[in-house]
C-alpha positions as CSV (number, residue, x, y, z in Angstrom):
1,X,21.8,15.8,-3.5
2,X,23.3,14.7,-0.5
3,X,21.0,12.8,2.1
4,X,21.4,14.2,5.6
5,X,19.5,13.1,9.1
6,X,18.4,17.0,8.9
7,X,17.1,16.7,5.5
8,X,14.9,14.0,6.7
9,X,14.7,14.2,10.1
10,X,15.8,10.7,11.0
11,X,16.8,10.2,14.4
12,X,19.7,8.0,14.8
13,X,19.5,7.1,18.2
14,X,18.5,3.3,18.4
15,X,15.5,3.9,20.8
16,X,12.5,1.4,20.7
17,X,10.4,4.0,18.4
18,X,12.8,4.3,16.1
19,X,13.7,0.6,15.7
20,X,9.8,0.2,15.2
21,X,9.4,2.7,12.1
22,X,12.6,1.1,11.0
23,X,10.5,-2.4,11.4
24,X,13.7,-3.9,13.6
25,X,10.8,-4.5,16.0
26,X,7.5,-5.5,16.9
27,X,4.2,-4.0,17.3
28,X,2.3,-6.4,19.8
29,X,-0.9,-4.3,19.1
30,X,-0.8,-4.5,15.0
31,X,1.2,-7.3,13.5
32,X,1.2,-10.6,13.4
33,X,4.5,-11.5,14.6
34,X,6.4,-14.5,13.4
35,X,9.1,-17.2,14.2
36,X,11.7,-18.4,11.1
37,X,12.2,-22.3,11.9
38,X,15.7,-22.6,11.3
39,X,18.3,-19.8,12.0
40,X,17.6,-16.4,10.9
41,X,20.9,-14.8,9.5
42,X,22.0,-11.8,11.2
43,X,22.2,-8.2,9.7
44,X,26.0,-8.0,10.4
45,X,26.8,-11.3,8.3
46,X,29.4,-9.7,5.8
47,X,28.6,-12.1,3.7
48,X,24.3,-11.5,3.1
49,X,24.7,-10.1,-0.5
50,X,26.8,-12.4,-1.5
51,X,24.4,-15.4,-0.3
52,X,21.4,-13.6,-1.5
53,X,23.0,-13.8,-5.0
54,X,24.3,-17.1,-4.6
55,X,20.9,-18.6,-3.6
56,X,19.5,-16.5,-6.6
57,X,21.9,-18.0,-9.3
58,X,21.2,-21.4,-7.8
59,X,17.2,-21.5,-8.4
60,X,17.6,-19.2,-11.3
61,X,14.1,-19.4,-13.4
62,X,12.3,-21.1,-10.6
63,X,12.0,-17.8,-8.3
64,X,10.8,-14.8,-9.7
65,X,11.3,-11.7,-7.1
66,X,8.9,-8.8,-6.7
67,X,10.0,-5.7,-4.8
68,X,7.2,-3.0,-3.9
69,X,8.8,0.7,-3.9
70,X,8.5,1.3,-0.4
71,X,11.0,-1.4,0.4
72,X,14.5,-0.8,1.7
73,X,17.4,-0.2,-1.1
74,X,18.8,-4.1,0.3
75,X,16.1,-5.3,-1.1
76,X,15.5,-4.2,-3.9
77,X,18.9,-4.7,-5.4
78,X,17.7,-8.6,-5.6
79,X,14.4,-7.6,-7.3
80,X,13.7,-8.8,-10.8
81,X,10.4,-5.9,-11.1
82,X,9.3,-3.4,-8.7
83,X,6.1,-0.9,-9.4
84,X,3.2,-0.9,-6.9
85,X,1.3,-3.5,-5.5
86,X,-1.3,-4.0,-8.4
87,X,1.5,-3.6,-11.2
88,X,3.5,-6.5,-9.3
89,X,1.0,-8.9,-8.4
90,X,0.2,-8.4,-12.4
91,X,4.0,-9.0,-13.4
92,X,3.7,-12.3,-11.0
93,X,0.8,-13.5,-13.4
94,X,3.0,-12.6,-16.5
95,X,5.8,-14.8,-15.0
96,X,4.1,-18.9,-15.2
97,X,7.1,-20.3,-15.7
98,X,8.2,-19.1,-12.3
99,X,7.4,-21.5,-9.3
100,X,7.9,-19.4,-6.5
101,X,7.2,-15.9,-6.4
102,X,8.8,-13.9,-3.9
103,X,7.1,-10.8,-2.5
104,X,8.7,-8.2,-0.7
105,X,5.7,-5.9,-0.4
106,X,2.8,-6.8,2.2
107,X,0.7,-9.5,3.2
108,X,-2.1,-7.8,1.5
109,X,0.0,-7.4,-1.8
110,X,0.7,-11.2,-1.8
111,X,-2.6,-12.6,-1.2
112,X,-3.3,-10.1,-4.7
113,X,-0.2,-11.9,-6.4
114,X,-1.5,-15.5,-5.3
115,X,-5.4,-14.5,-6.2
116,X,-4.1,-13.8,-10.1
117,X,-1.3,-16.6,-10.6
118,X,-1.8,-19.8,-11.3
119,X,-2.2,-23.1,-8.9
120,X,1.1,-24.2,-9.9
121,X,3.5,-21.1,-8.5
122,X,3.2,-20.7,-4.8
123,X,3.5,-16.6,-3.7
124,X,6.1,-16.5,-0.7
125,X,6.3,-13.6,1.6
126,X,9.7,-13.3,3.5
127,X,8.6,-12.4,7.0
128,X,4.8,-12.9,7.7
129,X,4.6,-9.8,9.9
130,X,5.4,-8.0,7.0
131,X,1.4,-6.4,7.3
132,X,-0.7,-3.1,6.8
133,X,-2.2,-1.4,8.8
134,X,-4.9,-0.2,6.6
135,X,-6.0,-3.4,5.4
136,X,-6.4,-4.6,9.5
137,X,-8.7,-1.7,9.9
138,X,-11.1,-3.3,8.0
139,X,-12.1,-6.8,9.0
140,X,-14.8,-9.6,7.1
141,X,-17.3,-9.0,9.9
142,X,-17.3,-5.5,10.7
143,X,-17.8,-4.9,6.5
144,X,-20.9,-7.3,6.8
145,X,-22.4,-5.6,9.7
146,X,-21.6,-2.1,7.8
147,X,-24.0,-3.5,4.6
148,X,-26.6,-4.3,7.6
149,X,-26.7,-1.2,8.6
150,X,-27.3,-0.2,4.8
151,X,-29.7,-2.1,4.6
152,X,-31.5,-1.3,7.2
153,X,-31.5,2.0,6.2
154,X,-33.0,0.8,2.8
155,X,-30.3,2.2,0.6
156,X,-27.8,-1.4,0.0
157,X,-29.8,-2.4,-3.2
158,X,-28.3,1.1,-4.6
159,X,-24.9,1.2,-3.1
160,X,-21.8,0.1,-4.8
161,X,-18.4,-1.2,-2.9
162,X,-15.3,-0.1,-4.0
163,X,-12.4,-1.4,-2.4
164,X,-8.8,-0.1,-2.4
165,X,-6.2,-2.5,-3.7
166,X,-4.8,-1.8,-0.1
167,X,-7.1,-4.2,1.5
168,X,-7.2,-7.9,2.2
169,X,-8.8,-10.6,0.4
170,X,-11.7,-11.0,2.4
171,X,-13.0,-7.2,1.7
172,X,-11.7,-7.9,-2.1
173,X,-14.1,-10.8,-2.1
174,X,-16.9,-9.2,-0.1
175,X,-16.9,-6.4,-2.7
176,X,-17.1,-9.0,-5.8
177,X,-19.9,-10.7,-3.9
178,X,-21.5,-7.3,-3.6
179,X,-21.3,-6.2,-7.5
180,X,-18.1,-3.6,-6.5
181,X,-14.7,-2.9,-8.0
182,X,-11.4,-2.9,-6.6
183,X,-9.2,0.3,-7.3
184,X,-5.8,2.0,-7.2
185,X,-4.6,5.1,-6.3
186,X,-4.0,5.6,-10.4
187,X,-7.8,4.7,-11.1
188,X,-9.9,5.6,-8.6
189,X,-11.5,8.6,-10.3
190,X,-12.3,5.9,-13.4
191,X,-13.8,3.0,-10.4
192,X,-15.8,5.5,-8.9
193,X,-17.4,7.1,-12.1
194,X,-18.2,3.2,-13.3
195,X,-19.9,2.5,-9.6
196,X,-22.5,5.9,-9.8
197,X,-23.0,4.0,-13.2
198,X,-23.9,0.8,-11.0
199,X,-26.1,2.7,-8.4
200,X,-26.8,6.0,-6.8
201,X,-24.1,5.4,-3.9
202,X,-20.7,3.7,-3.2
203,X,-19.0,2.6,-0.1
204,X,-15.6,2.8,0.1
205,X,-12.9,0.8,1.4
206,X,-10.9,1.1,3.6
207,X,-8.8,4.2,3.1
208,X,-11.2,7.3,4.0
209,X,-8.6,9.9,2.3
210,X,-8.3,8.5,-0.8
211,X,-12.2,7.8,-1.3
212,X,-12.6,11.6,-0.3
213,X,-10.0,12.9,-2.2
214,X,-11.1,11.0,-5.7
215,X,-14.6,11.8,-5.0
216,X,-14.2,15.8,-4.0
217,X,-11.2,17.2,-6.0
218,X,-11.7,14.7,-9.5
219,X,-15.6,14.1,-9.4
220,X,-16.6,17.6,-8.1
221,X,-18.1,16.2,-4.8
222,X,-18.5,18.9,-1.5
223,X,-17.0,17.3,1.8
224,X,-20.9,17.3,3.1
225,X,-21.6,14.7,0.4
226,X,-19.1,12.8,2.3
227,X,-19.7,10.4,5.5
228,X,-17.3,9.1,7.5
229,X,-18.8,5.5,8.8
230,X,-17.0,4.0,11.8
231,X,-17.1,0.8,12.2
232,X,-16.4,0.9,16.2
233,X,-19.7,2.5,16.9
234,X,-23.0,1.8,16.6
235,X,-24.6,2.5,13.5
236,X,-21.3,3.8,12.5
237,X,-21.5,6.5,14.3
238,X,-24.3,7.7,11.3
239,X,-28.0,8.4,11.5
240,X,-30.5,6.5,8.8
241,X,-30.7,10.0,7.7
242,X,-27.0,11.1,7.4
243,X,-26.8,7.6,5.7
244,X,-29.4,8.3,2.9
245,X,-28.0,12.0,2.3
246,X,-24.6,10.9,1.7
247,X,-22.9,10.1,-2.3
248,X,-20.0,8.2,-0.5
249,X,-19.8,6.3,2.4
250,X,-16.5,6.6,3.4
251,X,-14.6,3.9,5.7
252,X,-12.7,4.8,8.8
253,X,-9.6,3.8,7.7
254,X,-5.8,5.3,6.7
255,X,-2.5,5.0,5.7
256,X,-0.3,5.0,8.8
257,X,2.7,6.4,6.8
258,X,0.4,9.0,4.8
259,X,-1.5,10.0,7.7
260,X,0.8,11.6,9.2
261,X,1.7,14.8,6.9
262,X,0.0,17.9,7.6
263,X,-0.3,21.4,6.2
264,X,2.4,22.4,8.4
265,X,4.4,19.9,6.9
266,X,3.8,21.9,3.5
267,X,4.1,25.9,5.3
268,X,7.6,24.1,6.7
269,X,8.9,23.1,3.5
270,X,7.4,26.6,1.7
271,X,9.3,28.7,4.3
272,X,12.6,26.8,4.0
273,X,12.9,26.0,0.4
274,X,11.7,28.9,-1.7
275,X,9.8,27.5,-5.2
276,X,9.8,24.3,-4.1
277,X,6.9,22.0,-5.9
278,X,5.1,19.8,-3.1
279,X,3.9,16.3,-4.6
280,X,2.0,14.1,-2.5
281,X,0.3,10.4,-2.8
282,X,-3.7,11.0,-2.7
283,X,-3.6,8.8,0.7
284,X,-2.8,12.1,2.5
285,X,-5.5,14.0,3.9
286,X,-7.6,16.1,2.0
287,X,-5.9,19.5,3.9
288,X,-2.6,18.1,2.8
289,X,-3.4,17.4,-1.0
290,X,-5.6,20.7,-1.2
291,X,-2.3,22.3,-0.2
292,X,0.4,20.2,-2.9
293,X,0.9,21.1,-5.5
294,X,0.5,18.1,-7.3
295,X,-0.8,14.9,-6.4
296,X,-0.7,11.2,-7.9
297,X,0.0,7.9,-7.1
298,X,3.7,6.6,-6.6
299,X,3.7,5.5,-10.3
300,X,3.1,9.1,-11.1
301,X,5.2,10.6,-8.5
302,X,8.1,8.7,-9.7
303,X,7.5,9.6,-13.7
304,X,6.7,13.4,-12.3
305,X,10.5,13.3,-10.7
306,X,11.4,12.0,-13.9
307,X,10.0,14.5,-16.3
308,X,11.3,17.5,-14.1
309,X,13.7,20.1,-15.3
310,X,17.1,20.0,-13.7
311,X,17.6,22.1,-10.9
312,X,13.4,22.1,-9.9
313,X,13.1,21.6,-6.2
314,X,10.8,19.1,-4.8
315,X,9.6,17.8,-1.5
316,X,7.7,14.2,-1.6
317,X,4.8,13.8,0.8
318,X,5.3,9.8,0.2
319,X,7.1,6.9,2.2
320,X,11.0,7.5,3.2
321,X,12.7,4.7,1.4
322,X,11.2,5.9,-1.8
323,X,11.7,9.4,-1.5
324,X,15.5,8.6,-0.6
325,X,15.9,6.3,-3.5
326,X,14.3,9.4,-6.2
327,X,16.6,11.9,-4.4
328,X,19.6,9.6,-5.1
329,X,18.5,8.9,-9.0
330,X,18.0,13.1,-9.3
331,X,21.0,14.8,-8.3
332,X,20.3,17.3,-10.9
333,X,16.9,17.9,-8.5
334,X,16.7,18.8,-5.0
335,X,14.8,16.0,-3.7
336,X,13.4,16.4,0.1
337,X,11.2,14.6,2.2
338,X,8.3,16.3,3.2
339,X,8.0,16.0,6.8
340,X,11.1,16.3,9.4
341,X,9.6,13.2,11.1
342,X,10.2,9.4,10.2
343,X,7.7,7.9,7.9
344,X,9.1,4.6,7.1
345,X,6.4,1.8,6.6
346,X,7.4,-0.4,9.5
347,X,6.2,-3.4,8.6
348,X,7.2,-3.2,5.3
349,X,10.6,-2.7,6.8
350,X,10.0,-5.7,8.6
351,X,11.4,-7.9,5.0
352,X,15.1,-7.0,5.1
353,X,18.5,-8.8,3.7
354,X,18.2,-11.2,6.5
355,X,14.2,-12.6,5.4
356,X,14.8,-12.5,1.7
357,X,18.6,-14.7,2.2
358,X,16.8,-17.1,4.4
359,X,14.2,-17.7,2.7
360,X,15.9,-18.0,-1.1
361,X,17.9,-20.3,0.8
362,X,15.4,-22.5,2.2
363,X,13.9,-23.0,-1.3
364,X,17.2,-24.2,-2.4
365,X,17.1,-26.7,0.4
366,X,14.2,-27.9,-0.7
367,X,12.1,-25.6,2.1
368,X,9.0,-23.5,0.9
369,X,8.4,-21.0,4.1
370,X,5.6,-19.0,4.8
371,X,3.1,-19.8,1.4
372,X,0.4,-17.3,1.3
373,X,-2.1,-18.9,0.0
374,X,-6.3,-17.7,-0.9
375,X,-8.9,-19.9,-0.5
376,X,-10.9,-21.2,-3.4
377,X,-14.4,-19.3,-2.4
378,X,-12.5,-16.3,-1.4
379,X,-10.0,-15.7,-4.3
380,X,-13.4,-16.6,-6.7
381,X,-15.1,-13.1,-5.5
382,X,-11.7,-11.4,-4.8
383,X,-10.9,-12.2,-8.5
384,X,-14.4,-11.2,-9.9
385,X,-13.9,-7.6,-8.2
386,X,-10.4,-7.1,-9.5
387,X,-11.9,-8.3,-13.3
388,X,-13.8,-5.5,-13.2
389,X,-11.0,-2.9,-12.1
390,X,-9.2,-4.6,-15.4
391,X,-12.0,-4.3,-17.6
392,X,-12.6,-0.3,-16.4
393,X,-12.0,2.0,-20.1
């Protein structure tokens, strides 16, 4: 299939929106912006590929490089794994031998990789504004005032957290603390049916579409046995007895880059391409995936492109740079994005050719930038909550 700006509905006009979802700049409001010491290289150095494989060769077994699926082809090219943020923060932990672990993903993803490797590798992430904007919308202290207001209501003692892998290691470790599990988009049904085996109620963090999803199209749940708790007003914006009522407290929270399909993303891509199967990530709303066709994690979306027949027709409710990259590896398929609009993760964008080259090469010089590193108490809790996602049958 051949990728057009029509097919996708990328607009190349440099304008300061579009070099934001392309993560060429910053969001004041979201990320965490960050200085390199030393002299960034720039994107038209002829040469980037050739250093990035230079650098490579030089440290050989001493750098191990993770690249999530959502990342930009340039990238990946230099990755020794990719898979999803659980699957390489787990390949990091297979690797000891490796000192440095190099993680083009998200801040979240590497705080993961440092919680489950060992004291002796230090997890590196290329540009330190690479963040997410679902793990921001949920912070240490709003999370602790949330289980006051559960308590309060006298229902904590029988509510279990489950957290999202998508979140940072704060709410990982809040939920250990608390008895929870961390999930991914692959096990949430299986996390959700251990917690009503822990207690009578869970809270969910911090991605409201994927807790409602799991709990209303795999466990049978109605939307009314749903809450939505927001964490900007008081009480959540919940009575004591909405509170009480509810199976799942959901958390206020999304996916930027999901959030933003709708069902007349799906009627548009019905009307143009006849028989076309619609396959979304679960991080969509719940009037998007009731719409698919199919819906799974990106692990599944990619195995479900792989297991089509030739000549099937498909349009992927998922991030850009992955759909583009399954649409290049299926030109037996017609591969389309599902909305005409840009959905790029921008600050995963934000780790380009430039980032990874300068930072392979400072660990050749002798350089470790921007270590991401989990404190002791923290990863303790954070680790207990991800044992239990491991240990789930």
């Amino acid at each position: 299939m051949t990728t057009t700006t029509e097919t996708y509905g990328i607009d190349p006009t440099p304008t300061p929106l579009a070099l934001l979802l392309l993560g060429r700049e910053a969001d004041p409001n979201s990320e965490r912006g960050v200085e390199c010491p030393g002299d960034l290289p720039a994107a038209s150095d002829p040469d980037l590929v050739e250093r990035a494989r230079a650098a490579k060769a030089k440290l050989g077994d001493r750098v191990f490089i993770l690249g999530h699926h959502y990342q930009r082809d340039e990238v990946i090219e230099f990755a020794d794994v990719t898979g999803d943020s659980f699957k390489l923060a787990r390949d990091a932990a297979a690797r000891p031998e490796a000192e440095f672990i190099v993680f083009c993903g998200v801040h979240f993803m590497a705080e993961s990789a440092d919680i489950l490797t060992s004291s002796a590798q230090q997890v590196i992430l290329p540009d330190l504004a690479a963040g997410c904007s679902m793990a921001d919308m949920a912070t240490a202290e709003q999370v602790a005032e949330c289980w006051d207001v559960l308590a309060d209501a006298g229902i904590a003692d029988v509510t279990v957290p489950v957290s999202y892998m998508n979140s940072s290691a704060d709410i990982k470790a809040f939920t250990g603390k608390h008895g929870g599990s961390i999930c991914t988009s692959s096990n949430a049904q299986r996390a959700l049916e251990w917690a009503y085996e822990q207690g009578q109620k869970v809270l969910f963090l911090p991605d409201q579409h994927l807790g409602r999803n799991t709990a209303v199209r795999d466990l049978g749940f109605s939307l009314d046995d749903c809450v939505l708790y927001n964490p900007h007003k008081p009480n959540g914006g919940l009575t004591t007895e909405q509170l009480r009522n509810a199976k799942i407290i959901l958390w206020r929270g999304h996916c930027s880059v999901h959030g933003r399909f709708s069902v007349d993303s799906v009627n548009d891509v019905r009307a143009r391409i006849p028989g076309v199967n619609v396959l979304v990530h679960p991080e969509c709303k719940h009037e998007v995936v009731s719409a698919a066709d199919l819906v799974g994690s990106t692990e599944y979306i990619i195995k479900a492109l792989d297991a089509a027949e030739p000549g099937s027709k498909w349009a992927i409710g998922t991030e850009l740079n992955l759909v583009r990259r399954l649409a290049k590896a299926h030109p037996d398929k017609e591969v389309v994005f599902l909305d005409r609009a840009v959905c790029f993760c921008s600050t995963m964008n934000r780790i380009d050719l430039p980032h990874l080259v300068w930072t392979l090469e400072s660990l050749v010089e002798g350089r470790v930038p921007n270590v991401i590193t989990v404190d002791a108490e923290t990863e303790k809790y954070a680790k207990a909550a991800l044992d239990r996602m491991l240990a789930l049958p």
